[in-house]
C-alpha positions as CSV (number, residue, x, y, z in Angstrom):
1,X,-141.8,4.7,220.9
2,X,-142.3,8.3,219.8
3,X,-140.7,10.1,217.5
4,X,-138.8,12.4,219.3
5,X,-137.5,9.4,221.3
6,X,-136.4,7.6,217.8
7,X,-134.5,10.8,216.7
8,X,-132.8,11.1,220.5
9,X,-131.3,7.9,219.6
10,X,-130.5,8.1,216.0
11,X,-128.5,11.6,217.6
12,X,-126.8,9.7,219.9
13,X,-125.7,6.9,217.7
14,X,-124.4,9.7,215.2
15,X,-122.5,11.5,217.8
16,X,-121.0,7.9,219.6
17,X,-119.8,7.3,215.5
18,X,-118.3,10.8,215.3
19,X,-116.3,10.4,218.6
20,X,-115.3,6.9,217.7
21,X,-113.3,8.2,214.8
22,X,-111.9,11.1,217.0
23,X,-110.7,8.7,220.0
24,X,-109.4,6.6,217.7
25,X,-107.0,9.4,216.5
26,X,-106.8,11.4,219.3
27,X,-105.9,8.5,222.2
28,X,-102.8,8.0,219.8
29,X,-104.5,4.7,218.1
30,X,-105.4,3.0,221.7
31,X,-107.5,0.6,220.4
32,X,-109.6,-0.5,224.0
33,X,-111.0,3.3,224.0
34,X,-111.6,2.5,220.3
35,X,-113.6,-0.1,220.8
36,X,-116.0,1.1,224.3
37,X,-117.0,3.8,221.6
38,X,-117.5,1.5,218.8
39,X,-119.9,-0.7,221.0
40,X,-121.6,2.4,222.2
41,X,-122.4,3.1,219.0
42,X,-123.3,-0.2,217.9
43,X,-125.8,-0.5,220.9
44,X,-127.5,2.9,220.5
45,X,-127.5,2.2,216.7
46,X,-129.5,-1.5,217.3
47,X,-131.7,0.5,219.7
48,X,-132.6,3.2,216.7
49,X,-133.2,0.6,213.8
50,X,-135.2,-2.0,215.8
51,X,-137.5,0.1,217.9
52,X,-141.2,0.7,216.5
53,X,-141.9,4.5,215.8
């Protein structure tokens, strides 16, 4: 994988953590919402520390 394809994804990950923290507060605490964008993040954040640079 290339670089700029490594840092795409380590972007994404730290955006899908940013907006986990902000749905959680902003849907009023509705956990379901809470929890697609916690597994987003988990997923992009598996595909950023186990890909080859």
């Amino acid at each position: 994988m290339t670089p700029r394809v490594h840092k795409i994804f380590l972007i994404l990950f730290l955006i899908a953590f940013a907006a986990t923290i902000i749905i959680y507060f902003v849907s009023d605490k509705n956990m379901r919402y809470t929890w697609y964008a916690g597994g987003s993040a988990l997923v992009l954040y598996f595909f950023y520390r186990f890909s080859k640079q």
